[in-house]
Structure formats: structure tokens, C-alpha cells
LUMPA-711028 format. One record per residue: residue in three letters; y negated, z, x of N, C-alpha, C, O in turn. Coordinates in nm, 4 decimals, decimal comma. Layout:
<tigus>
@residu: ALA	nnorth: Y	nup: Z	neast: X	canorth: Y	caup: Z	caeast: X	cnorth: Y	cup: Z	ceast: X	onorth: Y	oup: Z	oeast: X
...
</tigus>
This chain:
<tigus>
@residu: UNK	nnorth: -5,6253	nup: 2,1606	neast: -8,4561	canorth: -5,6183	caup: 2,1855	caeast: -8,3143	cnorth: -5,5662	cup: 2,0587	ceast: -8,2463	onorth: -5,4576	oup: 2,0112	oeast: -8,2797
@residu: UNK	nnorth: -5,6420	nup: 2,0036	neast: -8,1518	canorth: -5,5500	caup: 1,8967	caeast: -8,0518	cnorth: -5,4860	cup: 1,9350	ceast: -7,9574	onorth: -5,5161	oup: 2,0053	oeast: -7,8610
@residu: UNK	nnorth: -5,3806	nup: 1,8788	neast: -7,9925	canorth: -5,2612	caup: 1,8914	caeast: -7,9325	cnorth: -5,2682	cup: 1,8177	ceast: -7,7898	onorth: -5,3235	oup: 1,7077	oeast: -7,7875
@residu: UNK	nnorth: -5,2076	nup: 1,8789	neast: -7,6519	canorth: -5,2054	caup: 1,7159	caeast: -7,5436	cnorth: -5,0763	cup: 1,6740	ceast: -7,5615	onorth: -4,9940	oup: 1,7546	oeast: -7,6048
@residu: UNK	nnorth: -5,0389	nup: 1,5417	neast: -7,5308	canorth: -4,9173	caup: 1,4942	caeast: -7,5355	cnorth: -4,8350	cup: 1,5122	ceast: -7,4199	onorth: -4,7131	oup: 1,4986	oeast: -7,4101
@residu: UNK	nnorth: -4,9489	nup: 1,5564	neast: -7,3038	canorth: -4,8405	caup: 1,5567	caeast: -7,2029	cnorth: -4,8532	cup: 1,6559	ceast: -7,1263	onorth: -4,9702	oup: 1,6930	oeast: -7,1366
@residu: UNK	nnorth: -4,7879	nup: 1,7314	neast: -7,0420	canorth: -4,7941	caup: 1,8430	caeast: -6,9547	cnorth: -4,8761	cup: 1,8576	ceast: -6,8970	onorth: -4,8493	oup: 1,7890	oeast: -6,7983
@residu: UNK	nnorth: -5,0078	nup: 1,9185	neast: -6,8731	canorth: -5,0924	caup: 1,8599	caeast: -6,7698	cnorth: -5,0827	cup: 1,9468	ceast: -6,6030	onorth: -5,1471	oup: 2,0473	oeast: -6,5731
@residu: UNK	nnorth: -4,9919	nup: 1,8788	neast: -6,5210	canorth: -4,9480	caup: 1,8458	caeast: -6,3935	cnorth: -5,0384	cup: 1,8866	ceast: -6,3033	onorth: -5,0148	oup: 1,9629	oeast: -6,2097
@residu: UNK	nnorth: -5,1397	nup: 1,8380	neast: -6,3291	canorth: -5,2926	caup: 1,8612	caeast: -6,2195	cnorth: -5,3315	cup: 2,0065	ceast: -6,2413	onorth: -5,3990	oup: 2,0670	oeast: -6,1580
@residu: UNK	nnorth: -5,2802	nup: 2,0724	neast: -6,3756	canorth: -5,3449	caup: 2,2080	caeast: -6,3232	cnorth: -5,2496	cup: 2,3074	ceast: -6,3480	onorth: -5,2889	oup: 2,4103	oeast: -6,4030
@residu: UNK	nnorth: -5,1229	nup: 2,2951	neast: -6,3153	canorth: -4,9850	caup: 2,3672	caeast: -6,2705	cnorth: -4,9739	cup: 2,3525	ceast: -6,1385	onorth: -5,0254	oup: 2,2718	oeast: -6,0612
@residu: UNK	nnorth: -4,8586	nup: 2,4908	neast: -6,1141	canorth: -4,8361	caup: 2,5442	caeast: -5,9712	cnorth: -4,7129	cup: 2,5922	ceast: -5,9880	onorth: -4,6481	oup: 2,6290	oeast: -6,0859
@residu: UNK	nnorth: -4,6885	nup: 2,5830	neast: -5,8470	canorth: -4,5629	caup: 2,6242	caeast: -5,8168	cnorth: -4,5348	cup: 2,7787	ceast: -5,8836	onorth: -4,6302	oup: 2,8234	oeast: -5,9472
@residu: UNK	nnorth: -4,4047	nup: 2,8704	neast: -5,8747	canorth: -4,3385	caup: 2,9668	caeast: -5,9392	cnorth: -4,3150	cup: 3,0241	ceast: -5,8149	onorth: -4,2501	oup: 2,9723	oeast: -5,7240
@residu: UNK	nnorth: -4,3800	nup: 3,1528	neast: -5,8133	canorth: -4,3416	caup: 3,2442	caeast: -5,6734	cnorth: -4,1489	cup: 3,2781	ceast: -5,6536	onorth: -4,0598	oup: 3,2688	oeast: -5,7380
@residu: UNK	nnorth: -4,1437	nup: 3,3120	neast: -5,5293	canorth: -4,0124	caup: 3,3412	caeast: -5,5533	cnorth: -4,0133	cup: 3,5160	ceast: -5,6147	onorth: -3,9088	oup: 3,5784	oeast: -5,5968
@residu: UNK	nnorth: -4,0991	nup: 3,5691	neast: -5,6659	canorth: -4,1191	caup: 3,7136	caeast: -5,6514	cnorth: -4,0930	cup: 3,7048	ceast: -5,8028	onorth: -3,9956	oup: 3,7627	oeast: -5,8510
@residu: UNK	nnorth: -4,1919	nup: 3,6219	neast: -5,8908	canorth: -4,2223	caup: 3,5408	caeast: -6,0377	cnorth: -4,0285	cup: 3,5176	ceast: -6,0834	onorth: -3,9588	oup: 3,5519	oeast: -6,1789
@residu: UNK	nnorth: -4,0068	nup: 3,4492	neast: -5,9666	canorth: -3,8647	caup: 3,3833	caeast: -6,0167	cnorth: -3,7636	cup: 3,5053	ceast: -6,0596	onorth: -3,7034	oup: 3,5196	oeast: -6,1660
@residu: UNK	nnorth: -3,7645	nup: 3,6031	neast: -5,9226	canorth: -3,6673	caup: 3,7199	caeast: -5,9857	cnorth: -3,6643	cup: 3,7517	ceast: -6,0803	onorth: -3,5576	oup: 3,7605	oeast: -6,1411
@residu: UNK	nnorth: -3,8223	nup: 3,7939	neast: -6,1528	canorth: -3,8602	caup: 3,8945	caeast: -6,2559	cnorth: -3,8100	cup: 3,8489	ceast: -6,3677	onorth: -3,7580	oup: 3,9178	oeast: -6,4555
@residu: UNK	nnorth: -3,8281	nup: 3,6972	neast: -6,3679	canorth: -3,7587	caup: 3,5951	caeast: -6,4875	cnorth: -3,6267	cup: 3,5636	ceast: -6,4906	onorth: -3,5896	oup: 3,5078	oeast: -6,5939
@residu: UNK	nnorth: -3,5361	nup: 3,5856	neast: -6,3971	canorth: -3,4119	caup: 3,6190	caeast: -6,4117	cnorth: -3,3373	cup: 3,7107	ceast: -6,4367	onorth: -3,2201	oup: 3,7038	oeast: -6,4737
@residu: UNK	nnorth: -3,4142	nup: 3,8211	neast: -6,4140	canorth: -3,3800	caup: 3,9852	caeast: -6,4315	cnorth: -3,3977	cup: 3,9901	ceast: -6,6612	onorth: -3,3255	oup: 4,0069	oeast: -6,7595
@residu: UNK	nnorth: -3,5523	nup: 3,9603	neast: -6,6244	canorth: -3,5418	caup: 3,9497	caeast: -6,8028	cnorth: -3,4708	cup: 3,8773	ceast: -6,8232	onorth: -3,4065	oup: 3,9335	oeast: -6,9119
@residu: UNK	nnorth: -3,4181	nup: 3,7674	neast: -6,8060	canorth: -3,3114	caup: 3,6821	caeast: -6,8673	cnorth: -3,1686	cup: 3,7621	ceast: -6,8787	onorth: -3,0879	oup: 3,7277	oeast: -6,9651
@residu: UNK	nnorth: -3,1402	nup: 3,8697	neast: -6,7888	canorth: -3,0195	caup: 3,9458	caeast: -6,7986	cnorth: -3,0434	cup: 4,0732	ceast: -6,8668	onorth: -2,9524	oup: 4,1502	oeast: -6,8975
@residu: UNK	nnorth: -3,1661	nup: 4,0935	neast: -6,8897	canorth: -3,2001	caup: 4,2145	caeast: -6,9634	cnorth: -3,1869	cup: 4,2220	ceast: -7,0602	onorth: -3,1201	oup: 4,3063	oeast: -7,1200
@residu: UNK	nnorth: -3,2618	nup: 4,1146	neast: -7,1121	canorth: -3,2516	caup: 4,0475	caeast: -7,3001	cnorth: -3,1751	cup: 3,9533	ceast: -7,3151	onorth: -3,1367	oup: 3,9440	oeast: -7,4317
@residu: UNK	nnorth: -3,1240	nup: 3,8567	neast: -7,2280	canorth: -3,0000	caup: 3,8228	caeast: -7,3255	cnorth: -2,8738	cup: 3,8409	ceast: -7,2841	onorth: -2,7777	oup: 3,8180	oeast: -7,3577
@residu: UNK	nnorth: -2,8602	nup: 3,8942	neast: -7,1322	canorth: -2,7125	caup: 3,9057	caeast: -7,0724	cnorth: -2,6940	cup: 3,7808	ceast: -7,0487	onorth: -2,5783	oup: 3,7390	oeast: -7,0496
@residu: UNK	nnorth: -2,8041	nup: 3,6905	neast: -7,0216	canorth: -2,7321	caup: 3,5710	caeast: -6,9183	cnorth: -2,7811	cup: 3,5740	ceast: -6,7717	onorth: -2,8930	oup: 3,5970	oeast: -6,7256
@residu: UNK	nnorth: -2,6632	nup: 3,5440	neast: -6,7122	canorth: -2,7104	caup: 3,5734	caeast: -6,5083	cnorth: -2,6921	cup: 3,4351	ceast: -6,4946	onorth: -2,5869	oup: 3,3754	oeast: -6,5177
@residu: UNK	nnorth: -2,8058	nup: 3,3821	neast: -6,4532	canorth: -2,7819	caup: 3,2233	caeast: -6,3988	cnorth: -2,7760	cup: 3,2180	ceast: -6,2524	onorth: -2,8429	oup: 3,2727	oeast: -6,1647
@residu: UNK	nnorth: -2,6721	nup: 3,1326	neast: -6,2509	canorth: -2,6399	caup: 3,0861	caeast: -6,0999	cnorth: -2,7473	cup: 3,0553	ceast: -6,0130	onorth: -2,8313	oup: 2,9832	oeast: -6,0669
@residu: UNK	nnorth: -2,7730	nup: 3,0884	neast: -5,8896	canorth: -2,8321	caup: 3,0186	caeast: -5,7948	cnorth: -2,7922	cup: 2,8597	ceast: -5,7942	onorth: -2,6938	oup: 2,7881	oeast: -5,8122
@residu: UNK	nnorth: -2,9232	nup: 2,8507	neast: -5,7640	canorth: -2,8913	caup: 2,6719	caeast: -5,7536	cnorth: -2,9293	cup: 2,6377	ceast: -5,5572	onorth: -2,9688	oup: 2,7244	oeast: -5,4792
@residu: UNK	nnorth: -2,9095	nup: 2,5322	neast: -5,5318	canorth: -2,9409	caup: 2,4756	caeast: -5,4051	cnorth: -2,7636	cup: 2,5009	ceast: -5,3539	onorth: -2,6621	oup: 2,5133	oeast: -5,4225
@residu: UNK	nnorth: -2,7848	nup: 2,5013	neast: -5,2040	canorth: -2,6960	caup: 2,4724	caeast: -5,1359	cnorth: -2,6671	cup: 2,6154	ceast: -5,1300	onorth: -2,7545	oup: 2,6866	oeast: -5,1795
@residu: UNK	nnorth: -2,5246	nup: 2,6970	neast: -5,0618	canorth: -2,4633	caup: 2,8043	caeast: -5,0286	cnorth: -2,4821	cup: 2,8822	ceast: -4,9314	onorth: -2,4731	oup: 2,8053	oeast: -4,8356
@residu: UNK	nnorth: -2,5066	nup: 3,0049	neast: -4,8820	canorth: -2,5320	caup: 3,0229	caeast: -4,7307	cnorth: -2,4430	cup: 3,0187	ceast: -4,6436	onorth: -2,3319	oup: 2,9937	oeast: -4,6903
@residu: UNK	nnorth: -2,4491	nup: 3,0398	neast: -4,4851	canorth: -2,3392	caup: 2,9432	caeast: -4,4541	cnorth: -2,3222	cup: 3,0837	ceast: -4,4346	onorth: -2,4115	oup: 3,1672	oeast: -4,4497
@residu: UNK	nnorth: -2,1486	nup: 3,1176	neast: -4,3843	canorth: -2,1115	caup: 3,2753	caeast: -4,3671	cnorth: -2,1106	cup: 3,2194	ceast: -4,1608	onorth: -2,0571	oup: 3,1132	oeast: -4,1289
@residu: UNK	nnorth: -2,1856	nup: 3,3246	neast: -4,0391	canorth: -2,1477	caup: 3,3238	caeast: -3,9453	cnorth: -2,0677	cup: 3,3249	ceast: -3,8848	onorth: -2,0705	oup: 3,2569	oeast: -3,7822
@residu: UNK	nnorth: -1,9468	nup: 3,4089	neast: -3,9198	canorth: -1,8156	caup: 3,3920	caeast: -3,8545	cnorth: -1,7861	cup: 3,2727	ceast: -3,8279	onorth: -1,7691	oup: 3,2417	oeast: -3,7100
@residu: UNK	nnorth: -1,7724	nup: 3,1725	neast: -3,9354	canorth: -1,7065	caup: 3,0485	caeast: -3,9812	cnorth: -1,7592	cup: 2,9249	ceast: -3,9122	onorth: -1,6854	oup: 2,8270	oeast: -3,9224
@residu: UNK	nnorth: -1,8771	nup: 2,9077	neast: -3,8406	canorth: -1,9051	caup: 2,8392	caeast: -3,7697	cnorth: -1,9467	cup: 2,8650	ceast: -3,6348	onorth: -2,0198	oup: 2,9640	oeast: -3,6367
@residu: UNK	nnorth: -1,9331	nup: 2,8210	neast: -3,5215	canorth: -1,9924	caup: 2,8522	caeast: -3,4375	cnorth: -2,0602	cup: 2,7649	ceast: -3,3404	onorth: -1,9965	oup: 2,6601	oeast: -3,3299
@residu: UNK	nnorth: -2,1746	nup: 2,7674	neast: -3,2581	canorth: -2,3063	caup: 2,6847	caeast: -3,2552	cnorth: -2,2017	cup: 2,5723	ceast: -3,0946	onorth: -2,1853	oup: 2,6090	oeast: -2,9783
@residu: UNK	nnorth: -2,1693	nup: 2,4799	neast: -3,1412	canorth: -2,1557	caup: 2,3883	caeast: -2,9720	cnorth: -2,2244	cup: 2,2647	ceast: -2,9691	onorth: -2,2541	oup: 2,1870	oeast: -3,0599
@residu: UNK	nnorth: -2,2518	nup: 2,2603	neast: -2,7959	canorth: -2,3145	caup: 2,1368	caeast: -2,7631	cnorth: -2,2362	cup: 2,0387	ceast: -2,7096	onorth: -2,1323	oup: 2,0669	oeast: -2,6499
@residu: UNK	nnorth: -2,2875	nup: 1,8880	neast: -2,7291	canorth: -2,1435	caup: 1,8212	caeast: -2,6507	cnorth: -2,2593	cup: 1,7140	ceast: -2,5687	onorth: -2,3278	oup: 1,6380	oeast: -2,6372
@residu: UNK	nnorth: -2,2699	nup: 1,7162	neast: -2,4511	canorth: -2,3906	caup: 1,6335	caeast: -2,3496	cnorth: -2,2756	cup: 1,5406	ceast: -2,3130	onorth: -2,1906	oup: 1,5733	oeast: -2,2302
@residu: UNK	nnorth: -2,2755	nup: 1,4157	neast: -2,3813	canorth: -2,1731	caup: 1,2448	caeast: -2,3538	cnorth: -2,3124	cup: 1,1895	ceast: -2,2972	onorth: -2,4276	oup: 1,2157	oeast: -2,3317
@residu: UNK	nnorth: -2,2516	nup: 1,0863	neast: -2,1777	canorth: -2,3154	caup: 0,9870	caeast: -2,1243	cnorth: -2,3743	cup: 0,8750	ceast: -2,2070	onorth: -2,2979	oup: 0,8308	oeast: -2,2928
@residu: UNK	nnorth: -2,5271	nup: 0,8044	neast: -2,1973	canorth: -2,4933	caup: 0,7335	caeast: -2,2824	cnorth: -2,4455	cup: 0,5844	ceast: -2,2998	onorth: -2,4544	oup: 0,5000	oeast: -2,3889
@residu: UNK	nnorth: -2,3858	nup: 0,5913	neast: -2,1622	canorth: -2,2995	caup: 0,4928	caeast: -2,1575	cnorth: -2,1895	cup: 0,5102	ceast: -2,3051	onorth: -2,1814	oup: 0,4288	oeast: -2,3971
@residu: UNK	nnorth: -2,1143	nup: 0,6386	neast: -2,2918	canorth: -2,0163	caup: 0,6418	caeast: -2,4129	cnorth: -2,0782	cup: 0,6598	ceast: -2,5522	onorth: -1,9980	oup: 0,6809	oeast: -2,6431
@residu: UNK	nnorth: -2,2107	nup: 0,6546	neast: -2,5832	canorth: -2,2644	caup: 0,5871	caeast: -2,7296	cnorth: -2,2205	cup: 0,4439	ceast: -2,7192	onorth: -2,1348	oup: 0,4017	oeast: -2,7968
@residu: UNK	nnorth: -2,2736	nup: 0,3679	neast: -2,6289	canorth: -2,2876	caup: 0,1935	caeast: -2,6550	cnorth: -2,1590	cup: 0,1709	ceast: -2,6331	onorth: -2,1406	oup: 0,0560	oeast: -2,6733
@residu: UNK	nnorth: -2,0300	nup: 0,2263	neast: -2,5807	canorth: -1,9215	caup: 0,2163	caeast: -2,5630	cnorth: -1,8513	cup: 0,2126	ceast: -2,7168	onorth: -1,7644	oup: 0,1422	oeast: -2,7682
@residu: UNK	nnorth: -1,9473	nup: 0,3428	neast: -2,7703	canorth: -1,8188	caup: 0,3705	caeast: -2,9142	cnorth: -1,9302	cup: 0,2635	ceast: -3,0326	onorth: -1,8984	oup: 0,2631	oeast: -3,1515
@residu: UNK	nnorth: -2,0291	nup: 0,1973	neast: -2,9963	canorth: -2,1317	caup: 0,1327	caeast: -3,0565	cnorth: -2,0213	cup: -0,0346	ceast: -3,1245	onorth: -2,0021	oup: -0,0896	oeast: -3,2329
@residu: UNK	nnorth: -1,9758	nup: -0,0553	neast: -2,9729	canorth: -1,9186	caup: -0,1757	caeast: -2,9138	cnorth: -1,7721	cup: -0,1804	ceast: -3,0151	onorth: -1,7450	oup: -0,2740	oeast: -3,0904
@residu: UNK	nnorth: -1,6858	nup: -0,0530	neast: -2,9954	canorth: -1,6165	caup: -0,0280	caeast: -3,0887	cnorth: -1,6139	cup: -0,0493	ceast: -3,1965	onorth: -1,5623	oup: -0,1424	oeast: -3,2584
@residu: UNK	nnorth: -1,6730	nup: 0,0406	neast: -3,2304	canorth: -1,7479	caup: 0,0422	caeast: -3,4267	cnorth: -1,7483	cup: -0,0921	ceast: -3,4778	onorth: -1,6785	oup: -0,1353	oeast: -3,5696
@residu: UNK	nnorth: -1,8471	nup: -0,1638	neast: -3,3987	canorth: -1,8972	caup: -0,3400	caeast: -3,4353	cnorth: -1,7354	cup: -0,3706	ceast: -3,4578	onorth: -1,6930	oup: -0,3723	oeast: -3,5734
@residu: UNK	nnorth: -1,6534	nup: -0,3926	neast: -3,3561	canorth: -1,5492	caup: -0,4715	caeast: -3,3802	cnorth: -1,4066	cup: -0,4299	ceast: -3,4435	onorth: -1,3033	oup: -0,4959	oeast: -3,4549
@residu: UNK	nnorth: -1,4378	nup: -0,2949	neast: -3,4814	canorth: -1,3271	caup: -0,2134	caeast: -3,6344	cnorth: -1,3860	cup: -0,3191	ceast: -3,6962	onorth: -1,3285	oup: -0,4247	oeast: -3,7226
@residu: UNK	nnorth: -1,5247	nup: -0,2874	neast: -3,7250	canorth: -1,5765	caup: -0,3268	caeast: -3,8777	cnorth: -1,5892	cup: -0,5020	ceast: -3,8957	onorth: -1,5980	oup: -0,5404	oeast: -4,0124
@residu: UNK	nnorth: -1,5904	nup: -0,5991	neast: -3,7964	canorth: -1,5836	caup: -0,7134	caeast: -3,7617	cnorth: -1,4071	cup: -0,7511	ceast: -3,8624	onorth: -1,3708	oup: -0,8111	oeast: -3,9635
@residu: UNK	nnorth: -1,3299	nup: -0,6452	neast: -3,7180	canorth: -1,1834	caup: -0,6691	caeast: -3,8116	cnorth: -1,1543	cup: -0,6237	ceast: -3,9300	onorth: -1,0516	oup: -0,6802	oeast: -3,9674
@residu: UNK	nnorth: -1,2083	nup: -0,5201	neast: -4,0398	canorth: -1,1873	caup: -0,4871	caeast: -4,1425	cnorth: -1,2625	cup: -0,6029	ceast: -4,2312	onorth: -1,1832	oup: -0,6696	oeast: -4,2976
@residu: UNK	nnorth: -1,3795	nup: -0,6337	neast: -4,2427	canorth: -1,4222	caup: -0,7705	caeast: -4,2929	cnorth: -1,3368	cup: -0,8619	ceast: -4,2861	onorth: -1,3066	oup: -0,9194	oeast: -4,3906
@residu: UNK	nnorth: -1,2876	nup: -0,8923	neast: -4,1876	canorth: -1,2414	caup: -1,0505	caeast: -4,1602	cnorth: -1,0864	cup: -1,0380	ceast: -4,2505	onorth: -1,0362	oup: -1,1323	oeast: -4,3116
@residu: UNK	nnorth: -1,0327	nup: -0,9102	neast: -4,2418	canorth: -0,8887	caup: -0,9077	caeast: -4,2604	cnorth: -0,8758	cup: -0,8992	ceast: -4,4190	onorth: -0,7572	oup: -0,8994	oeast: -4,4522
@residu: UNK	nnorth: -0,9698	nup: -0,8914	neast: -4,5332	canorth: -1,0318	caup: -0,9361	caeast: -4,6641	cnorth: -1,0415	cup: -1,1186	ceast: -4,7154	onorth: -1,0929	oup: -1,1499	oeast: -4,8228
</tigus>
């Protein structure tokens, strides 16, 4: 039988998220392992709440002007 050496990529597809449960569920069925979610956390609502802040943009090039000359003096003072 020939074997391929390599995965072949071009005729794989993505894993439904429906696919994904079912394969985690058997994974806790038959072996009693629960794997963690992966990615980032959800955020909880309470804990944040949505604000806008409308600055002139005079006070960007103001704190622009700033910035340059922290970082001017942190260089130089090396």
C-alpha cells in the first residue's frame, strides 16, 4: 500500500462547531477527560461598562509632542 508522506491539506476542512462538541463529549464519555476551552474568556457584563471619550484633536498631537520628548529623555538619559 502507498503510503502519503504528508497530510493532504487541499482536501481537508474545517471541524464544525456541532462535530467539535460530539468529540469532546466522547472524550468524557470514554475516557473521563474534559478539556479546557481554549481561546480567550468571555467577558462577564457587569464588570465592564461601554464609555466614550470625544478629545479634541488638538489633545492627540499635544500628548504626540509629549510622548516624542519622554522618550527623547529616556534615550538620552542611557
Amino acid at each position: 500500500m502507498n503510503q502519503e508522506s504528508e497530510f493532504p491539506f487541499e482536501r481537508s476542512r474545517r471541524v464544525t462547531p456541532t462535530e467539535n462538541q460530539e468529540f469532546r463529549s466522547a472524550l468524557v464519555e470514554q475516557f473521563g477527560i474534559d478539556l479546557k476551552k481554549r481561546g480567550r474568556s468571555v467577558k462577564e457584563e457587569d464588570k465592564y461598562a461601554p464609555i466614550s471619550i470625544r478629545l479634541h484633536p488638538q489633545n492627540f498631537s499635544l500628548g504626540e509632542r509629549r510622548s516624542k520628548t519622554a522618550r527623547n529623555r529616556l534615550s538620552n538619559s542611557n
